[in-house]
N, C-alpha and C positions, 0 to 999 in steps of 0.2 A: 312802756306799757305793753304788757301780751296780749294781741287780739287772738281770742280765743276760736271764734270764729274763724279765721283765717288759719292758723296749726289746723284746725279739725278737720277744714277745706282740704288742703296741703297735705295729710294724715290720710284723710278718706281716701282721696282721687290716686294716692301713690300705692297704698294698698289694695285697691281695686285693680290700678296697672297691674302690680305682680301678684297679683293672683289670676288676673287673667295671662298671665305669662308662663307661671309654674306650673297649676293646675292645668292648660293648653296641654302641655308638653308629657304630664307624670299619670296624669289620670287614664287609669287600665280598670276601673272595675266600680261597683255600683256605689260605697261606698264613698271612695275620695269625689267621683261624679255628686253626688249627692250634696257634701260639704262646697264643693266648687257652687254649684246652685245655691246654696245657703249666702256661702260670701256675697257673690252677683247679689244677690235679694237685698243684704244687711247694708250692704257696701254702697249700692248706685240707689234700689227705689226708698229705701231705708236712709242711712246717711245722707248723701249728697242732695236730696229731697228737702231733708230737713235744715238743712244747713243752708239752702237756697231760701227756703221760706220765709227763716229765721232773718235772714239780711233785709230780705223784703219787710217785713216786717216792722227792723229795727229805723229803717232810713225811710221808711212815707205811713202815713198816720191817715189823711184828708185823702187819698190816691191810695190805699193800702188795696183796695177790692182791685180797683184799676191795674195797678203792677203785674200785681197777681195772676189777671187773668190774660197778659200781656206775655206773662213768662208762661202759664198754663198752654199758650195758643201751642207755642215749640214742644211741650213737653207732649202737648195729647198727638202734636202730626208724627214726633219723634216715635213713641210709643205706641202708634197702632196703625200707622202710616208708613213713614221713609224708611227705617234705621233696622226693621223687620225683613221689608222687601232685600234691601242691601244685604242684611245679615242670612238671611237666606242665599242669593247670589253668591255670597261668599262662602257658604257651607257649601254650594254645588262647585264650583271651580276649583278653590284650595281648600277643601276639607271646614269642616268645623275646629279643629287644633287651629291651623292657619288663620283662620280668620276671626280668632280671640286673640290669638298672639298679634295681629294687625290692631287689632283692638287696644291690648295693653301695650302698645308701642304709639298710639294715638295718644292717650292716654296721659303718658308720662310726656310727648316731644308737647305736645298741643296744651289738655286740661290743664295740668300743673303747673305751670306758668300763668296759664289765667287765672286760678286761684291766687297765686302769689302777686297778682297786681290787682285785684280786682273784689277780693275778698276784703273788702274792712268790716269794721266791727260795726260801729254807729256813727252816725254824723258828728254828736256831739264829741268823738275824738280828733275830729280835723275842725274844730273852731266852725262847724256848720250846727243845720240843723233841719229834721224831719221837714220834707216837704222843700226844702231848700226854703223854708220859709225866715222870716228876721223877726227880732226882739219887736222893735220900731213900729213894724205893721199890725200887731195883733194886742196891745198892750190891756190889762187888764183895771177895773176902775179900783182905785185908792178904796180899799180895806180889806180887800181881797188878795191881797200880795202872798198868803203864807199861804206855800200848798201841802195838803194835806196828804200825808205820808200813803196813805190805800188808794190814792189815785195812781201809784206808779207801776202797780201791781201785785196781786197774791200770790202767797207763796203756793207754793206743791199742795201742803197739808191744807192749805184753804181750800185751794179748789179741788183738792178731792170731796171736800166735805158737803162740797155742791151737786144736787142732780144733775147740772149743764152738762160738767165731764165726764157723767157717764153716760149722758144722751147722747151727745156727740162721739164719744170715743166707741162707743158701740154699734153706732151709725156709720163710725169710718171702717172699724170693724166688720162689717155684715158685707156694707160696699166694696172693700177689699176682697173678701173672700168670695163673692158672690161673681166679681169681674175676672178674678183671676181665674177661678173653673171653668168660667165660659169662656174664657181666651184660650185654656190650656183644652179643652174638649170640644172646640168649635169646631173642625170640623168632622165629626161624628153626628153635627143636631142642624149640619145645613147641608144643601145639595153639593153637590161637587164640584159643579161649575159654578158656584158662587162662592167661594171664598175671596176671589181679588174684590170683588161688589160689595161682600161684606165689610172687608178691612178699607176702603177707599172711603164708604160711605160711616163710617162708624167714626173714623176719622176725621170727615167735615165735619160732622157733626158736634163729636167731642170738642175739635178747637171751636167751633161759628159760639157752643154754649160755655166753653170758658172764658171768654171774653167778656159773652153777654152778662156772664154772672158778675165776673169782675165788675163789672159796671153797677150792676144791680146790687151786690152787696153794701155798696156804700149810702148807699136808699134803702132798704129792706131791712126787720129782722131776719138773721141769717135761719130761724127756724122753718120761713116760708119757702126758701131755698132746698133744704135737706129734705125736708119731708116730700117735697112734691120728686125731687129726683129719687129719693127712695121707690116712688112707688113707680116711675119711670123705669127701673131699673127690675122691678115686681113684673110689671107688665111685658118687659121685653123679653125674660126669661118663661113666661108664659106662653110668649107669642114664638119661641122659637121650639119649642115644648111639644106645639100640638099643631106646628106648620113644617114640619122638618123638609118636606119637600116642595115645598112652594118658594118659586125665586122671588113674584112680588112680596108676600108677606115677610119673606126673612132679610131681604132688605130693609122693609118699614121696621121690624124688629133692632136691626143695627143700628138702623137713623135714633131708634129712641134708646137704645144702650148705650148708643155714643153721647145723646146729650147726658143722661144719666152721667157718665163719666165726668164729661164737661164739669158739671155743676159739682159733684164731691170732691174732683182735682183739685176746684179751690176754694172748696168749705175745710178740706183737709191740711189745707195752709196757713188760713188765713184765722178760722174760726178761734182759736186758743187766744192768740194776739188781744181778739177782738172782745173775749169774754175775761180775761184775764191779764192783759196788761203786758208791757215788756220786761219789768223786773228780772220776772221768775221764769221768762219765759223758754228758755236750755231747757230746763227740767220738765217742767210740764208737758211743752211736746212733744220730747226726747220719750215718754212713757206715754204717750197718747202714740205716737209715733210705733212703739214697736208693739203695741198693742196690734195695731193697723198693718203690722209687715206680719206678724204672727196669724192673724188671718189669711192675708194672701200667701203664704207658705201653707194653712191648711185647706187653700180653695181647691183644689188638687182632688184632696182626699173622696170626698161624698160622689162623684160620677167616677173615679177611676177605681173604687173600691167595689164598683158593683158590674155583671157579667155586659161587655156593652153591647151585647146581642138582645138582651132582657129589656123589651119595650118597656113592659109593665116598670119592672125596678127604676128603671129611668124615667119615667112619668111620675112616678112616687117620690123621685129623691126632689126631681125637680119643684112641683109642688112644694116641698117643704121648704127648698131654698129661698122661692119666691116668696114665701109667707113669712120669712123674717124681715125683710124691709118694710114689710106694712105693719111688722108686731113695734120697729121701734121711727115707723112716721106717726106712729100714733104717739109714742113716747116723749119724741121728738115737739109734737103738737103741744103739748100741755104741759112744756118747761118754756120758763121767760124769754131767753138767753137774749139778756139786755146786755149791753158792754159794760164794759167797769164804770167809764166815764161818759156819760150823754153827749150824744153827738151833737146837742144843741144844749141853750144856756136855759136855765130855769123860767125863766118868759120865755123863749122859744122865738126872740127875736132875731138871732143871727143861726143862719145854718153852717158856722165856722163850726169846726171842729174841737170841741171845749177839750177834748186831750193835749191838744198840739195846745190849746194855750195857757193851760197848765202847767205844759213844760215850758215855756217861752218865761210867763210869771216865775218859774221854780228857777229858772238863769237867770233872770235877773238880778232876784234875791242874794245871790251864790256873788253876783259881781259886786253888791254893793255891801 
């Protein structure tokens, strides 16, 4: 059997090596530079993003918010914390060529082999199952054995047909684009001598709130999550806006960017799964996915397109940026986004998780 997951693992992380390899080495002009940045984006927060997700996902159900935010903690220290400082360090000692080429040499001795062991597809291809949970413990009462085919998830065309994904995808959307601006133009809108304060403290913050969500998602609808970080993320961009030279406010600003972060890191993982099932689930977030990478490719554009000398122009663009996450927490507000399957049983007596025993029910069937 092809775990497809695992090739894509195995695909992504070796073509991410050699292009951190070739491009290191070839790139002379704005051009191939530009495409190399594209790769990076499609390749590591793009692919590998989603393909991590996607596992998570596939192998816990009852713990699915938990994982999540458990994997989220590395990715938010990795990406706005350690892996910057270092990669910086490394562009002042051996150049920036050198220390991509370090990179796609990590890359290939290191990542790729842990994908080749560690990448599987689902529990139920190794005789397990989501949650490490058994048949035995969770059995379903006699007349209820047959399960019903739309519990296992919709397709693509369903859930387009739905406003959830385009609430969500639009939310991850804005988020993307709105984070990546202000990481690429941050320091332009804070004082000079805070940017290590900023990146440290943005940093706590983002892991202390992806955890917490992880936790919180498996209690919550995930709309009470989105929305309040949307506007988390409103507010922090306001507060760095109209405090450009204040060291206390522009730390309090990062403290609420970071959680903002925290919390979309892993609505932007987790949420598809949860509103949609794992059937179909490649598809769907593979295109909610580059939805999400195609904003942060144009978060760039709105502050570097305009003179960065020009107070005003930059008080105006900012403004508008920050008034899209409040255009879609309102959005966000006044869709259901109930899960496919009720986290609880129709009396509301066990707080098991009716997905996981729906599948447990749908094995057993299959054995007998």
């Amino acid at each position: 059997v092809v775990e497809k997951l695992r090739v894509a693992g195995l695909a992504n992380a070796s073509a991410m090596a050699f292009a951190c390899l070739l491009f290191s080495r070839v790139t002379k002009e704005a051009a191939s530079l530009t495409i190399f940045f594209y790769l990076l984006r499609f390749l590591g927060q793009g692919g590998m993003q989603l393909i991590g997700t996607n596992l998570i996902s596939n192998w816990w159900i009852r713990r699915r918010g938990l994982m999540q935010g458990i994997s989220g903690v590395g990715l938010a220290i990795s990406m706005t914390g350690l892996f910057p400082i270092v990669a910086r360090m490394g562009c002042e000692s051996i150049g920036w060529r050198g220390t991509f080429t370090v990179i796609g040499v990590v890359l290939l001795v290191v990542f790729v082999p842990l994908c080749a062991i560690f990448f599987c597809e689902t529990p139920e291809m190794y005789g397990l199952k989501p949650d490490n949970s058994s048949s035995a413990s969770d059995p379903l009462e006699s007349g209820k054995e047959k399960v019903e085919a739309s519990l296992e998830g919709k397709t693509l065309g369903e859930a387009l047909r739905t406003l959830d994904f385009y609430a969500v995808t639009g939310s991850c959307l804005v988020w993307a684009l709105n984070a990546t601006g202000l990481f690429f133009h941050l320091t332009r809108m804070i004082p000079h001598n805070a940017t290590a304060q900023v990146y440290l403290t943005s940093s706590i913050s983002s892991a202390t709130f992806t955890l917490f969500v992880g936790f919180l998602f498996d209690k919550i609808n995930p709309k009470w999550i989105i929305a309040p970080a949307l506007l988390l993320q409103s507010l922090s961009i306001y507060l760095l806006n109209i405090n450009m030279k204040g060291l206390f406010l522009t730390i309090v600003a990062a403290g609420i960017f970071g959680a903002s972060n925290g919390c979309m890191n892993n609505m932007s993982g987790l949420i598809h799964a949860h509103l949609f099932g794992r059937k179909h689930l490649g598809k769907i977030s593979g295109l909610a996915y580059s939805c999400m990478v195609t904003g942060s490719a144009l978060g760039p554009l709105p502050l570097g397109l305009i003179d960065p000398d020009n107070v005003r122009q930059q008080t105006t663009v900012t403004y508008v940026l920050s008034l899209l996450p409040i255009l879609f927490s309102i959005f966000v507000t006044f869709c259901k986004m109930n899960p496919l399957v009720p986290r609880t049983d129709s009396a509301g007596e066990t707080k098991e998780n009716v997905e996981m025993r729906h599948l447990l029910a749908a094995e057993d069937v299959d054995n007998e």
